[in-house]
C-alpha positions in Angstrom: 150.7 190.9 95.2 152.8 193.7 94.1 151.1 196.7 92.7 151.7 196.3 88.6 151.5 200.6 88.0 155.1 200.3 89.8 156.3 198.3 87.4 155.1 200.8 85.2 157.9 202.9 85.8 160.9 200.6 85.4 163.4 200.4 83.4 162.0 198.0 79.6 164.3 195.2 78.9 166.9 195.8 75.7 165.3 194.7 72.7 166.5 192.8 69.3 165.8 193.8 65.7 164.3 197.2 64.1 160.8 197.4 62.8 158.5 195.1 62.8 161.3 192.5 64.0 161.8 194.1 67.3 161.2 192.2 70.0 161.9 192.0 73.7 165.8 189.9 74.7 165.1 187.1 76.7 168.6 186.9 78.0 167.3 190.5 79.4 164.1 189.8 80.6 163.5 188.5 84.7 161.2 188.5 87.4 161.3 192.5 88.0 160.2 192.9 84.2 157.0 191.5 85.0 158.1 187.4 83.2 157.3 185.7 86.1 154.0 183.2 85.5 154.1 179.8 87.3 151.0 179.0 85.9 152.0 179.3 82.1 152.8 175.6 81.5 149.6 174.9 83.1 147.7 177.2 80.9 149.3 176.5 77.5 148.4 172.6 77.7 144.9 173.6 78.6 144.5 175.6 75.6 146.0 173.5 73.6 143.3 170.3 74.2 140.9 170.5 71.5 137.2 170.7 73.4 134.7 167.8 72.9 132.0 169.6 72.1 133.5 171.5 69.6 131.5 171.8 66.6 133.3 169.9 63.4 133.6 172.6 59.9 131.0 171.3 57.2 
């Protein structure tokens, strides 16, 4: 695994809106901006099942 303080230093992908609409461009965004996560489909449908156990509001 690559260090993650050097991607400290690079270059921040354009972003898209002003204010509190700003947000990072996709179309600008890659694997040496630090988007790369092979697990993240695996992870969002496990936090998206609802638990068991979970306790139901009263």
């Amino acid at each position: 695994m690559a260090d993650p303080l050097d991607k400290a230093t690079s270059k921040a992908p354009a972003t898209l809106g002003e204010g509190c609409l700003s947000r990072y461009d996709p179309d600008d965004m890659g694997p040496e901006t630090g988007t790369e996560f092979p697990g993240a489909a695996q992870l969002w449908e496990q936090l998206q099942q609802e638990p068991e156990d979970k306790p139901k509001p009263a």
